[in-house]
DSSP file (Angstrom, degrees, kcal/mol; ACC not computed):
  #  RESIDUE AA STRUCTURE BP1 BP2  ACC     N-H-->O    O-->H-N    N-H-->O    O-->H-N    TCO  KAPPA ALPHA  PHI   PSI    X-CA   Y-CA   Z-CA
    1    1 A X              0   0    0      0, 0.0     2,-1.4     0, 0.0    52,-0.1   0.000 360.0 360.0 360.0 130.4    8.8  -16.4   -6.3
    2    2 A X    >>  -     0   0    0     50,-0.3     3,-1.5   113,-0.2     4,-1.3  -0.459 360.0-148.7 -66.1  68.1    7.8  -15.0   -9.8
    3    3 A X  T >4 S+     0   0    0     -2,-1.4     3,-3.1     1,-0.2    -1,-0.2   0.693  94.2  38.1 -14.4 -75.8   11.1  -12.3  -10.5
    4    4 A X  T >> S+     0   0    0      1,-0.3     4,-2.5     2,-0.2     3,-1.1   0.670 106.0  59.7 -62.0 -24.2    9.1  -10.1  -12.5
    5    5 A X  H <> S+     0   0    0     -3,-1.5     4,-1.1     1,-0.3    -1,-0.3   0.538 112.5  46.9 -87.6  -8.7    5.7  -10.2  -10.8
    6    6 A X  H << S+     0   0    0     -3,-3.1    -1,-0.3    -4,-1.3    -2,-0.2   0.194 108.6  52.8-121.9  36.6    7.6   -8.9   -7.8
    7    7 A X  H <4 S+     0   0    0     -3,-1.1     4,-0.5    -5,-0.2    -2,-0.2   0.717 112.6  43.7 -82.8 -56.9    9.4   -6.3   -9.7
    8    8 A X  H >X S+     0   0    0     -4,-2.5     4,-2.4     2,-0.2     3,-0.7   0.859 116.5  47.7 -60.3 -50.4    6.1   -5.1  -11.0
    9    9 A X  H 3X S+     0   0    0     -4,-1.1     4,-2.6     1,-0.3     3,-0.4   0.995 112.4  49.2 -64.5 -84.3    4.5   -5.4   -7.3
   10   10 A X  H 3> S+     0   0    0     38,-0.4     4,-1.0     1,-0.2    -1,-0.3   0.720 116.0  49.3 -34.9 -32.1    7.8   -3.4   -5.6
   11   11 A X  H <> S+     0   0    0     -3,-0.7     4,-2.3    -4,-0.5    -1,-0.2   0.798 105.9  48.6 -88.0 -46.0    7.3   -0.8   -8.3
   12   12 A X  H  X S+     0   0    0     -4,-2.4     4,-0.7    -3,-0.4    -2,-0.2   0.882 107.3  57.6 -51.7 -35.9    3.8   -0.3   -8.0
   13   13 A X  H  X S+     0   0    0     -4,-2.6     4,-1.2     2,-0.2    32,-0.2   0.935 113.1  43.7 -69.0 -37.8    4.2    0.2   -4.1
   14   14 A X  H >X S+     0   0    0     -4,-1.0     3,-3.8    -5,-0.3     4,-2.5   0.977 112.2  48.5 -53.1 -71.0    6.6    2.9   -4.8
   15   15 A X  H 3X S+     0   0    0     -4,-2.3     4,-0.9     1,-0.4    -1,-0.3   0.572 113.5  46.2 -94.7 -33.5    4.7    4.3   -7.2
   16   16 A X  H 3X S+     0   0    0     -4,-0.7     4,-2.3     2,-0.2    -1,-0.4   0.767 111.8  55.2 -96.9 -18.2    1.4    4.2   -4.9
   17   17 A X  H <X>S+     0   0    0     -3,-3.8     4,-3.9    -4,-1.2     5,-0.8   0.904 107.4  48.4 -86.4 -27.5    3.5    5.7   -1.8
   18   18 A X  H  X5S+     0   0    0     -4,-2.5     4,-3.3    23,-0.2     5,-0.5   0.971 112.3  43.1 -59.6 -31.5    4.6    8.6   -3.8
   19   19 A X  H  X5S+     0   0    0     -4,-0.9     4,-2.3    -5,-0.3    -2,-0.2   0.975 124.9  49.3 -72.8 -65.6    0.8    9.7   -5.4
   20   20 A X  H  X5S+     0   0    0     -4,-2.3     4,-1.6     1,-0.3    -1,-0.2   0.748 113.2  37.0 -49.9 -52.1    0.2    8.9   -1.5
   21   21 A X  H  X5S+     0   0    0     -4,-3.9     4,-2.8     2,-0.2     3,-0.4   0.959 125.5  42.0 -78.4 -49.0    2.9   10.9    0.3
   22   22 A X  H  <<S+     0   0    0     -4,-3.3     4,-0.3    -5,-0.8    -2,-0.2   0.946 109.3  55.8 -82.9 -13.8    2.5   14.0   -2.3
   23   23 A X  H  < S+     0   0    0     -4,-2.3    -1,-0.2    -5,-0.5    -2,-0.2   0.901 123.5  26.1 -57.9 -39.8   -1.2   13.8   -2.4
   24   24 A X  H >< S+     0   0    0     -4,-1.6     3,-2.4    -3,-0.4    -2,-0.2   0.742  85.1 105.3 -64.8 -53.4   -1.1   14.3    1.8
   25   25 A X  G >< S+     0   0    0     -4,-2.8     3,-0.8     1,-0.3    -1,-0.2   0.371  75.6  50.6 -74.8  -6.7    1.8   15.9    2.2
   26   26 A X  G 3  S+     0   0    0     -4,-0.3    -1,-0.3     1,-0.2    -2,-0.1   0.582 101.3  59.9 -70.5 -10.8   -0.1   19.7    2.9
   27   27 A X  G <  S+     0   0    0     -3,-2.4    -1,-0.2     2,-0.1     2,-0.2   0.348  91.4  97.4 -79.7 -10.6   -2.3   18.6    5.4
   28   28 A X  S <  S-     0   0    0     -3,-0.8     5,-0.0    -4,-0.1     0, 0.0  -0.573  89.1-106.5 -94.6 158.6    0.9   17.5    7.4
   29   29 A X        -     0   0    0     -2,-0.2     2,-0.2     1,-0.1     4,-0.1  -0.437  31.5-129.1 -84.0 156.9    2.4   19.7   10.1
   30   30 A X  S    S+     0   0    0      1,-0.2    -1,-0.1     2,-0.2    -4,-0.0  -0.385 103.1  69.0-105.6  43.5    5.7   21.1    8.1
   31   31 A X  S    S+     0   0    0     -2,-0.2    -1,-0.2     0, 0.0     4,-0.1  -0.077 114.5  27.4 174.2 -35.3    8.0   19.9   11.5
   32   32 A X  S >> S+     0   0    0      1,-0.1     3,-2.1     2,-0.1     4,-1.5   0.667  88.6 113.8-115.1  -2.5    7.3   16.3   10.5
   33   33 A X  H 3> S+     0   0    0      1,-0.3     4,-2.8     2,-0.2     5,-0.3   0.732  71.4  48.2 -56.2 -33.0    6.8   16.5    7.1
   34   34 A X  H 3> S+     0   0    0      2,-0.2     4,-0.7     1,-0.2    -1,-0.3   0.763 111.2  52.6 -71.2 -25.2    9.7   14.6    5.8
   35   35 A X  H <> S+     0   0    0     -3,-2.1     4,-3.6     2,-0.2    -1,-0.2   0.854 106.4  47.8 -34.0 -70.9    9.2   12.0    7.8
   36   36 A X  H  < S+     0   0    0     -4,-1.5     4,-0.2     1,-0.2    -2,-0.2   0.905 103.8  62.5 -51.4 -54.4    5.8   11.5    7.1
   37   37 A X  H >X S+     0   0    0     -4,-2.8     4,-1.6    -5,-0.2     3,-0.6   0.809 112.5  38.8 -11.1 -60.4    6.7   11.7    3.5
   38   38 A X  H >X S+     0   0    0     -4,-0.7     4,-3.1    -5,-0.3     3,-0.5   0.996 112.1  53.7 -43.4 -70.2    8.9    8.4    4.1
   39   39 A X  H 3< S+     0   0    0     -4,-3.6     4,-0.3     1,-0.3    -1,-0.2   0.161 104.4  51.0 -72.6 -16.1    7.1    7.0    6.0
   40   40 A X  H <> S+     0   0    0     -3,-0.6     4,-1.6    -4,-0.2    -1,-0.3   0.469 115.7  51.1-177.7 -62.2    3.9    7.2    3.6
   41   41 A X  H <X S+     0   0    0     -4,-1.6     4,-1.9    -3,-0.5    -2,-0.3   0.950 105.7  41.6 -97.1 -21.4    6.1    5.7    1.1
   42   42 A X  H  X S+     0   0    0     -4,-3.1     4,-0.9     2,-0.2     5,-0.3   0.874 105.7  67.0 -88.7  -0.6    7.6    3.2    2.1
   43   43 A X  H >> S+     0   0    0     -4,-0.3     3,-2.7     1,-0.2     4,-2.2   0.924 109.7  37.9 -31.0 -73.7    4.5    1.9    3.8
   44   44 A X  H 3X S+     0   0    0     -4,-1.6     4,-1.7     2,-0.2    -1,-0.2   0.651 109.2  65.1 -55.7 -31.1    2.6    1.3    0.5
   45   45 A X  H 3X S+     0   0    0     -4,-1.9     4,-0.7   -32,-0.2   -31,-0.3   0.670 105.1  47.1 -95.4  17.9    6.1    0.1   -1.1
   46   46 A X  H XX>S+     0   0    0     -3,-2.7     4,-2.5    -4,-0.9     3,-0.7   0.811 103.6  57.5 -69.8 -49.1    5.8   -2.9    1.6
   47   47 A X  H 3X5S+     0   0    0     -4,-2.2     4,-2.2    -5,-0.3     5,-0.2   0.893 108.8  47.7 -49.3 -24.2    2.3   -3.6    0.6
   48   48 A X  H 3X5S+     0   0    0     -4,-1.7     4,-2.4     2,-0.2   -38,-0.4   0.943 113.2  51.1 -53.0 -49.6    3.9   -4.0   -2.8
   49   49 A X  H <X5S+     0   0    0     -4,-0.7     4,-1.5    -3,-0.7    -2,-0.2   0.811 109.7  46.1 -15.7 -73.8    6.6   -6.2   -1.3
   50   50 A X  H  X5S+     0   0    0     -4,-2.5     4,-2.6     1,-0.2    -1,-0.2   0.805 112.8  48.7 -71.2 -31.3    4.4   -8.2    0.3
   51   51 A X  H ><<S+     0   0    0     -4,-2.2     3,-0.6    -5,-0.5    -2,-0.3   0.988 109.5  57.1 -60.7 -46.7    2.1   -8.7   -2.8
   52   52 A X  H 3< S+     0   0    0     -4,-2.4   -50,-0.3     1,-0.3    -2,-0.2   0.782 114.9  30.5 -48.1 -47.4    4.9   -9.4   -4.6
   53   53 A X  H 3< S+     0   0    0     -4,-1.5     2,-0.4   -52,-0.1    -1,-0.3   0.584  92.4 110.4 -94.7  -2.5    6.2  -12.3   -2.6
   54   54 A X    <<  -     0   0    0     -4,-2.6    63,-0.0    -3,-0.6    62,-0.0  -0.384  39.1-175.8 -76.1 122.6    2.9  -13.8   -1.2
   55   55 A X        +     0   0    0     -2,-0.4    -1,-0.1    61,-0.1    -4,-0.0   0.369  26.5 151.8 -95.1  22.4    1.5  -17.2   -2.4
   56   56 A X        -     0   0    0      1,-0.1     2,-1.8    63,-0.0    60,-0.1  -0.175  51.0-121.2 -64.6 126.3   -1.4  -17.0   -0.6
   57   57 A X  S    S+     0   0    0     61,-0.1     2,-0.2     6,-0.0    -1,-0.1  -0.370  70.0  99.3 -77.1  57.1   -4.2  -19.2   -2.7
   58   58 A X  S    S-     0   0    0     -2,-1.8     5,-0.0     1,-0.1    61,-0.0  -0.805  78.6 -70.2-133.4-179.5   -6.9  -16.8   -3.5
   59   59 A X    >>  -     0   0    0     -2,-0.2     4,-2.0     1,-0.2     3,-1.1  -0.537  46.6-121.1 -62.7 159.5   -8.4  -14.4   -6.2
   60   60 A X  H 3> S+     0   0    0      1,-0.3     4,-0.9     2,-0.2     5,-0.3   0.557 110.5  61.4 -68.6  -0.3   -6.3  -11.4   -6.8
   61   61 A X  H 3> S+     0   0    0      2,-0.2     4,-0.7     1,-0.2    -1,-0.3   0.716 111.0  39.3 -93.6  -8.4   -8.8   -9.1   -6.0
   62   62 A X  H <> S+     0   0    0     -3,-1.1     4,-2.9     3,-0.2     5,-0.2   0.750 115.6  54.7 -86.5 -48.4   -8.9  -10.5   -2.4
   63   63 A X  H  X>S+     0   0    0     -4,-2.0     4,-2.7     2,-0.2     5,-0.5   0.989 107.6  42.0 -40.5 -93.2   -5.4  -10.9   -2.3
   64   64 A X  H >X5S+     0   0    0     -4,-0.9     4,-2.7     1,-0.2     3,-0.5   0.896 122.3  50.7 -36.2 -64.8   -4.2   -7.0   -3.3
   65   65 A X  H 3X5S+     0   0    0     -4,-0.7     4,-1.8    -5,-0.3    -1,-0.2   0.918 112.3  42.6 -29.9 -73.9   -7.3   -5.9   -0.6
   66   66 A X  H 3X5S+     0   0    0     -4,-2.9     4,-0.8     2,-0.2    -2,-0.2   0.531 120.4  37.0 -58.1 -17.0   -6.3   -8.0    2.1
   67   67 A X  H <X5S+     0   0    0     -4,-2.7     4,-3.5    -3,-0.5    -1,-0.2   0.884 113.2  63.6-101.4 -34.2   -2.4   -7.4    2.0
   68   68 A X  H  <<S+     0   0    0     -4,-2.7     4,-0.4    -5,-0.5    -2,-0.2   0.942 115.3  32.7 -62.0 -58.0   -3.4   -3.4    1.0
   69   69 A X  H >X S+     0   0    0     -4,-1.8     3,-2.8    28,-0.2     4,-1.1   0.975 115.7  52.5 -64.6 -52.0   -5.1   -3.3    4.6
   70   70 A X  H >X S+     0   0    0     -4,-0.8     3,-1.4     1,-0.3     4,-0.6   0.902 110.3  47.8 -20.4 -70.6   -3.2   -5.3    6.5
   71   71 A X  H 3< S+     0   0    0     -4,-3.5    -1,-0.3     1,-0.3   -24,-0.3   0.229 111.6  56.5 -78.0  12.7   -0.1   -3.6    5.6
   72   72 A X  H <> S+     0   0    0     -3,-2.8     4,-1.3    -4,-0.4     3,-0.5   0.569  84.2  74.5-105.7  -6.1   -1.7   -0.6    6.3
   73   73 A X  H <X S+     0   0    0     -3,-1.4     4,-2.4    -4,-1.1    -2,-0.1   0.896  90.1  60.4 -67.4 -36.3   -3.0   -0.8   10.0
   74   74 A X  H  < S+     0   0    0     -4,-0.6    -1,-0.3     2,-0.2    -3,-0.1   0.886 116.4  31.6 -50.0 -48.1    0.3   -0.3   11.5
   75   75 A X  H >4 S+     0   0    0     -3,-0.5     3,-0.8    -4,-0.1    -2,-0.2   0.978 127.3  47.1 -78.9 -83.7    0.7    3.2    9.8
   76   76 A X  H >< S+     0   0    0     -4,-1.3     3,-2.7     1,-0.3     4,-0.4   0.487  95.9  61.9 -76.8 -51.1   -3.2    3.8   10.0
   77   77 A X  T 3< S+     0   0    0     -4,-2.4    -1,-0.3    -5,-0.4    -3,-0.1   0.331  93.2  67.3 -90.4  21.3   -4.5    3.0   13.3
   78   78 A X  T <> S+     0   0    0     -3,-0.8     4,-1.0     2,-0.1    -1,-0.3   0.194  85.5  68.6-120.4  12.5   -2.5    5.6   15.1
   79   79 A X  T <4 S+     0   0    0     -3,-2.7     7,-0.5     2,-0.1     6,-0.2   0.493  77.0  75.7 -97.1  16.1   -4.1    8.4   13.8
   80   80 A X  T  4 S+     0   0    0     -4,-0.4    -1,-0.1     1,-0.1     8,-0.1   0.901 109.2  33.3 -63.3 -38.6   -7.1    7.8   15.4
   81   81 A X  T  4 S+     0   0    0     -4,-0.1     2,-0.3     6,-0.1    -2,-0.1   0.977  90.4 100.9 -45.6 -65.5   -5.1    9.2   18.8
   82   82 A X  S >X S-     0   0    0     -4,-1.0     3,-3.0     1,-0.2     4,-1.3  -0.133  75.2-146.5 -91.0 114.8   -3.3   11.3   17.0
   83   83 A X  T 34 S+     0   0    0      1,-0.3    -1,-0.2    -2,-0.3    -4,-0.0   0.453  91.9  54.1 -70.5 -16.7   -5.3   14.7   17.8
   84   84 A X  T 34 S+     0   0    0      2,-0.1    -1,-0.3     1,-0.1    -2,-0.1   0.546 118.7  28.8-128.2  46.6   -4.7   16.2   14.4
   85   85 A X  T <> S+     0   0    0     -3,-3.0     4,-1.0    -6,-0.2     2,-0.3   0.667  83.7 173.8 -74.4 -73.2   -5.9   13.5   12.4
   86   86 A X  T  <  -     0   0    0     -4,-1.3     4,-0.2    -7,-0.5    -4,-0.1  -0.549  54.9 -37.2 102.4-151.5   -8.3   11.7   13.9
   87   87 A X  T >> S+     0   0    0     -2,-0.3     4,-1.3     3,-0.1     3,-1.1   0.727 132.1  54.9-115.1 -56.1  -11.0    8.6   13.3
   88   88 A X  H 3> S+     0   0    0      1,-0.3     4,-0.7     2,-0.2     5,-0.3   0.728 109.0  46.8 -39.6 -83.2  -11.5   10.4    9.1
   89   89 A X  H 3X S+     0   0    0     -4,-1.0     4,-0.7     1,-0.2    -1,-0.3   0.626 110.8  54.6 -32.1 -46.4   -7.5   10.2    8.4
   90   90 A X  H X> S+     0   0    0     -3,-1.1     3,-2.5   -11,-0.2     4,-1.9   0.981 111.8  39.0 -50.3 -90.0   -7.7    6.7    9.7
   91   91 A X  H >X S+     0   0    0     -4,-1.3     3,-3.5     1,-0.3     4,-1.7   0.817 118.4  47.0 -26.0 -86.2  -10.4    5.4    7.4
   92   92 A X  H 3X S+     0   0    0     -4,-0.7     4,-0.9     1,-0.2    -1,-0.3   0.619 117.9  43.7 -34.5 -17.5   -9.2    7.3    4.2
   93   93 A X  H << S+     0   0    0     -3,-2.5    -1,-0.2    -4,-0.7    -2,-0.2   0.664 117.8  45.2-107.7 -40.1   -5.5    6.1    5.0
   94   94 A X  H <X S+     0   0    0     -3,-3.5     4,-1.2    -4,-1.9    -2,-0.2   0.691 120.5  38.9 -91.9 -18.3   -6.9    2.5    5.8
   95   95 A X  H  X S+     0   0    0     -4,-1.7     4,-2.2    -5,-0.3    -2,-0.2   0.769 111.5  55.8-113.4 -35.2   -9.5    2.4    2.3
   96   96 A X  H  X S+     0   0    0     -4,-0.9     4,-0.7    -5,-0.5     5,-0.2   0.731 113.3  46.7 -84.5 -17.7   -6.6    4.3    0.1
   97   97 A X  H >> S+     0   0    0      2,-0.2     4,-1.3     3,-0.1     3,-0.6   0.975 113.9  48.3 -61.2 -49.8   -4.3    0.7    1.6
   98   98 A X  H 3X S+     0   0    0     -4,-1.2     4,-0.9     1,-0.3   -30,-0.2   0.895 115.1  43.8 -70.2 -60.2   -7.2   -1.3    0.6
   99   99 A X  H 3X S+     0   0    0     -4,-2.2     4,-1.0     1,-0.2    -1,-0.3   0.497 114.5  41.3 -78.4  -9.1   -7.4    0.3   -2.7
  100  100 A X  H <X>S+     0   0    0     -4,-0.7     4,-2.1    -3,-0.6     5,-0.6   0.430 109.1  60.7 -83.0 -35.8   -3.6    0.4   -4.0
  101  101 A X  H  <5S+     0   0    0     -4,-1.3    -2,-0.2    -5,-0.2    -3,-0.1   0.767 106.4  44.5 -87.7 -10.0   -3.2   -2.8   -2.7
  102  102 A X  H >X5S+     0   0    0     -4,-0.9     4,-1.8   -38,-0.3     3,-1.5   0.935 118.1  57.1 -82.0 -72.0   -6.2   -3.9   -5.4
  103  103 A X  H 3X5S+     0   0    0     -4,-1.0     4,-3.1     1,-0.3     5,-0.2   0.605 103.2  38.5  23.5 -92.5   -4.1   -1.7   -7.6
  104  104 A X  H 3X5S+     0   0    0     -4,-2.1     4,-1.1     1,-0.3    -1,-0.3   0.741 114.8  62.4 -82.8 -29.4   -0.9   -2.8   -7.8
  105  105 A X  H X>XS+     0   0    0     -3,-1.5     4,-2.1    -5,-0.6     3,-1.1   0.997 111.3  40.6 -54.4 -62.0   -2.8   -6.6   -7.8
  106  106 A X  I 3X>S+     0   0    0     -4,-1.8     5,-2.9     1,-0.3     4,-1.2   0.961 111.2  53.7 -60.5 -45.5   -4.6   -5.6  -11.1
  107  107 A X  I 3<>S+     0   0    0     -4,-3.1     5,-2.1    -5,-0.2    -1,-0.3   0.918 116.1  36.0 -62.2 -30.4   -1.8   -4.1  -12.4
  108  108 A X  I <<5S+     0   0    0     -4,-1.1     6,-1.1    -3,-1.1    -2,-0.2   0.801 127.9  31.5-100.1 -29.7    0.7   -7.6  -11.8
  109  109 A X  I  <5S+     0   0    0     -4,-2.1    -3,-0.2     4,-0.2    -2,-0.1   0.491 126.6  27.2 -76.2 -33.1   -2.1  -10.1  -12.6
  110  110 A X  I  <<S+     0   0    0     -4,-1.2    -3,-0.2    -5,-0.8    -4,-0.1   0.760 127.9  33.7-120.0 -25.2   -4.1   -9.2  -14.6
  111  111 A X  I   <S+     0   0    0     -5,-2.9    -3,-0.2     1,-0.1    -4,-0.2   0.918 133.6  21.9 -92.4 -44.9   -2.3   -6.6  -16.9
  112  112 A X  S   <S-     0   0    0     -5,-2.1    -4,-0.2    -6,-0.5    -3,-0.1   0.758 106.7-128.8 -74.4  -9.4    1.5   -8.0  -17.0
  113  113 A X        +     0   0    0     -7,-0.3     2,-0.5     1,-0.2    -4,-0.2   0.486  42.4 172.0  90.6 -17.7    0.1  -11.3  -16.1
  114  114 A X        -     0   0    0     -6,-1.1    -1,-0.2    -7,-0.2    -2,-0.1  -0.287  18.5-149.5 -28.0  67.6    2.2  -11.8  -13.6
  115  115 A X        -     0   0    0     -2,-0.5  -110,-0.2     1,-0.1  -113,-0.2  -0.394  20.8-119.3 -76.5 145.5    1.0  -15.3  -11.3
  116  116 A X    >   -     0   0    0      1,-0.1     2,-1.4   -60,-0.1     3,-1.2  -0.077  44.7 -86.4 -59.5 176.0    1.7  -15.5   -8.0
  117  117 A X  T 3  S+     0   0    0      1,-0.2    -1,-0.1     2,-0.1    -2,-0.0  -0.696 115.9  15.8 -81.3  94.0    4.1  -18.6   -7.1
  118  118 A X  T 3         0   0    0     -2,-1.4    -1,-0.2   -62,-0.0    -2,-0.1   0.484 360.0 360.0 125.1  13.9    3.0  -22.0   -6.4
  119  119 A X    <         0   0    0     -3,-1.2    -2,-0.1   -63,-0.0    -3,-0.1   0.196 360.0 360.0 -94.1 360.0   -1.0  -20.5   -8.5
């Protein structure tokens, strides 16, 4: 595992659950809200995590997608239930994973340079 490239990756996740969590956080019932908030951020600062330490042997843009949804279904796919959320919250929630998780790729590969381990 690259130190820096999962410095940059762990920072980035942060970095994407805060725009996440304060971008949201009025649409959320004020009873959970600090929760949600957390919960928001550190979601997105696994997906960093996980970019950060995964040596999976593809482009980054497939990479940073794939780990950015993935690591979002757990949080994502129980607002479809959740009655005041819905199937929309889901999608946006699941496409804004998709898209940070491209993110934080571009940002660790292609600007700091950052190769995964064992690329």
């Amino acid at each position: 595992m690259d130190k820096k490239r999962f410095l940059i990756c762990l920072a980035g996740g942060l970095i994407a659950g805060l725009v996440c969590a304060y971008g949201g956080n009025d649409k959320v019932a004020e009873d959970v809200r600090t929760m949600v908030f957390i919960s928001v951020v550190l979601n997105r600062a696994f997906i960093g995590f996980v970019i950060g330490i995964s040596a999976w042997k593809m482009h980054w843009a497939l990479h940073g997608s794939l780990i950015g949804v993935l690591g979002t279904l757990p949080m994502s796919v129980p607002l479809i239930v959740t009655p005041e959320a819905g199937p929309n919250a889901f999608l946006i929630f699941t496409i804004a994973g998709l898209v940070w998780g491209v993110l934080i790729e571009v940002t660790a590969s292609v600007v700091f340079k950052a190769k995964m381990a064992g690329v």
